[in-house]
Phi, psi and omega in degrees: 000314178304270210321328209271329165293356200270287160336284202309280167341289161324284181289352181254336167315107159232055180171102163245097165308171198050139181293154158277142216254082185259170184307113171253181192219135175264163137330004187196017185308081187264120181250133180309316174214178164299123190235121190297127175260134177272347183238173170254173155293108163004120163294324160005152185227117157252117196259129165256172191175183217199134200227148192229174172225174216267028174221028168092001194244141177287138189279170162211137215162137159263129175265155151261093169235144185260153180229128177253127183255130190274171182248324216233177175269321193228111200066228171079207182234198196244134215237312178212149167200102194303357181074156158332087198259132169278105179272128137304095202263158140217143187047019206081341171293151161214177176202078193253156192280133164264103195285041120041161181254124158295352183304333201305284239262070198226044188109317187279203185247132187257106162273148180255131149215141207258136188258078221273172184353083200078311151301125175295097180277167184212136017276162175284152143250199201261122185271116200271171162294180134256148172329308190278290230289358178292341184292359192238003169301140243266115174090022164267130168238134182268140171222144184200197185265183190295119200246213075210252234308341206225019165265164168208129148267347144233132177220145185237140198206140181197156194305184198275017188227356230234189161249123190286344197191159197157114172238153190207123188245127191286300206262339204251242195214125163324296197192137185232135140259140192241136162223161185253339184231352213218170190298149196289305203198120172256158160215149195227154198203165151238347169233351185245223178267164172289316220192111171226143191257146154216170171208164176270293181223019186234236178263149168274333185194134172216122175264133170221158186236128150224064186271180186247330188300265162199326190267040199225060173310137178313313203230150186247140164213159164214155183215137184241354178225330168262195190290155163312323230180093162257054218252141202230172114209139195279349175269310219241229195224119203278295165228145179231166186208115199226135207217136164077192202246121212258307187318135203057351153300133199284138169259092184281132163280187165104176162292066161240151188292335219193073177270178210195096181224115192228173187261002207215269191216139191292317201212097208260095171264103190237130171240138179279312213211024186182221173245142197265343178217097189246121174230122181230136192236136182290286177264329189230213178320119173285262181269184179209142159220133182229149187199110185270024193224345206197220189258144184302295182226162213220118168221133158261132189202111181272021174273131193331320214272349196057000152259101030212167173265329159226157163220138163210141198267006182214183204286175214238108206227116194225148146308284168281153188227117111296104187211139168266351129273217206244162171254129177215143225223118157309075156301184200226130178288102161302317215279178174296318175239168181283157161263126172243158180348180161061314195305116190281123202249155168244157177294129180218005173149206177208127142268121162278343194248003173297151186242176153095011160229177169241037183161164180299115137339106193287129154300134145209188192211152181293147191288170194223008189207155166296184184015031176317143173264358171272030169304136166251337163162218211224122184282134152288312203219164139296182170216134112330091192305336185285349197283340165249035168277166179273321150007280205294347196258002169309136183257082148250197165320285244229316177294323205284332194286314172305319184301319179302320200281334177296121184268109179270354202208064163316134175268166201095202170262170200244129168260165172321136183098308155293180203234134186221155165264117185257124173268120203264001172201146131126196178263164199201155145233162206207143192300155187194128176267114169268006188279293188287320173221063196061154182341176172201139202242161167295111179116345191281142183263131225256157139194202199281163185272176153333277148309115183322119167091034197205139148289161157217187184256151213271146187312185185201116168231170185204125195273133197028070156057010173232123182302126166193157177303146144322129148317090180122004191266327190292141202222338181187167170255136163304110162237024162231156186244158199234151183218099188041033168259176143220143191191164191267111188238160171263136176246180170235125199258160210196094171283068200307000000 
């Protein structure tokens, strides 16, 4: 009698009711803060239902069912399957937990079909949501009221390995954020990235602006302890930057750190309080600057002294030289006495052994005789020895502030020892004398005087029926003229 009733059943069920139920997300879901979990929650689905036998009376019993989850209503492939189960019905109810893979369950549409003592009943269903939970389905948009700082409308929490949120697209887009007044999409971190990108074969992050404003930047970036800006290629161009219409502008390849291709200028480097351009190279070019309309590089410097707008501790390689001021050379006081501004120097040695530079140093000392052929030129300055230690040229922390902070050009005199910036072309002014060998006019050719430290106009001897200077004394030209006086006038110095 039990087989037969067994049968009847089996073969006679055509309704097994109620949906199955999964875990939905509200639309306004606010949590005050991240609240740490020791467990994660089950992937599990719990479905129920309710089995008659054909006249109608609810079984009672333990039964065997199986449950299979589909892709398709009809056919398709089998997606999960729990195998057999011993189920407990009363009174035709029954209620079992389906451990489902959660990847399955991921937007698309599922059917359950169910295997009562052997047999497949049909139709499969269909596993529907809860009403809320329709809001995470493919094309749903969660929406909610104004939250904030520390709300989610949607949120995700995963062990310290795990992913809190993972969207993933064969053909479209991963995850798109939108705002009308506020960020598209923020990310944040306290020991790791805000944010991280990757591509295979396209862009890792691509930004656009289409504001009008001057300020409506492609990329935003700040920093309060690192780089600003960090950018690596194992091939390529660690950052390129392209401003303006390009075309015919040379276009460099390679391993460069920092390339610059603008219609107007490649590379604008400006610092308030530090360095406005730092470029270093293993083998080749620290910086390059190239340009087919204007200027390569541009160095800007907001310090009162103008030092300096560009600096480099190695040489300098140009076609051309354009300079509207003096070319001028540190040197070292060797001598007895101090140097001051004007002061005319002579060659008096080399250090060789300084150390806290990146090379020997020319001595010199103030002149002491007329017409000297060791003239070296007209001290501009005291020099801050530190402004070429190399120490100082690390763009870290602790260098840039020192660096910043440094008074490069002291005003007063160079005691013995100390360091002056000497000029060695170009205009300069200098203490200048008319008491010893007369007045002295604009174009008159100078060299040291009588008086320590002082021009006077250079001696004159003559050689085949022609007036001409001793060789090597000459150091400069006048170009204010002096009169039986001594005063500080400008010559333009020319070391002959």
């Amino acid at each position: 009698m039990k087989t037969r009733t067994l049968s009847i059943i089996v073969t006679s069920i055509t309704v097994v009711l109620l949906a199955a139920g999964v875990a939905g997300a509200t639309s306004n879901w606010t949590l005050p803060s991240p609240i740490p979990l020791t467990a994660a929650v089950s992937s599990g689905i719990s479905y129920q239902g309710r089995l008659f036998d054909s006249g109608g009376t609810p079984l009672n019993g333990t039964y065997s069912l199986r449950f299979v989850v589909y892709d398709k209503a009809v056919a398709g492939s089998a997606l999960w399957d729990s195998g057999n189960l011993n189920v407990t019905i009363d009174d035709g109810l029954f209620n079992v937990k389906l451990g489902i893979d959660q990847t399955d369950v991921n937007g698309q549409a599922l059917w359950l079909s169910i295997i009562v003592q052997g047999q497949t009943l049909s139709p499969r269903q269909e596993i529907l949501p809860a009403p809320y939970a329709l809001s995470l389905r493919p094309g749903a948009d969660i929406v909610g009221d104004s939250i904030g700082a520390n709300d989610a409308t949607l949120a995700g929490y995963a062990p310290a390995t795990g992913t809190a949120l993972y969207a993933d697209a064969n053909g479209g887009t991963g995850l798109v954020g939108d705002s009308e007044n506020s960020y598209g999409i923020w990310g944040s971190s306290n020991n790791s990235w805000g944010g991280y990108f990757t591509s295979d074969g396209g862009y890792g992050i691509r930004v656009d602006t289409n504001g009008t404003d001057h300020y409506d930047h492609g990329a935003y970036v700040t920093s309060t302890g690192g780089y600003g800006v960090y950018a690596t290629s194992a091939q390529n161009q660690g950052v390129r930057g392209e401003a303006g219409n390009v075309s015919g502008i040379s276009q460099p390849l390679g391993t460069v750190g920092v390339v610059g291709i603008g219609q107007s200028r490649g590379m604008y480097g400006a610092s308030g309080n530090g360095i406005g351009t730092y470029g270093t190279s293993q083998g080749n070019y620290g910086v390059w600057g190239q340009s087919n309309t204007y200027r390569g590089v541009t160095g800007r410097t907001s310090r009162v002294d103008n030092n300096y707008g560009f600096y480099t501790p190695d040489n300098l390689f140009a076609a051309n030289v354009n300079i509207s001021g003096a070319v001028m050379a540190v040197m070292q006081n060797s001598g007895d006495e101090s140097l001051s501004p004007g002061d005319v120097v002579i060659f008096s040695g080399m250090n060789t052994s300084i150390t806290g530079v990146d090379g020997p140093l020319v001595q010199v000392s103030k002149a002491n005789q007329a017409n000297s052929t060791a003239v070296a030129g007209v001290v501009f300055s005291r020099f801050n020895i530190d402004a070429i230690n190399p120490d100082l040229e690390l763009p870290d922390g602790s260098a840039s502030e020192k660096s910043a902070n440094l008074d490069v050009t002291p005003a007063g005199s160079a005691p013995p020892n100390d360091y002056v910036l000497v000029v060695v072309q170009g205009p300069a002014q200098v203490k200048a004398s008319a008491l010893g060998s007369g007045d002295i006019q604009p174009g008159d050719l100078l060299s040291t005087g009588s008086t320590a430290g002082l021009a006077e106009k250079a001696a004159a001897v003559t050689t085949n029926g022609i007036e001409v200077a001793p060789p090597g004394t000459i150091f400069a030209k006048a170009l204010e003229p002096v009169t039986g006086k001594e005063e500080m006038i400008y010559v333009y110095v020319t070391l002959q």
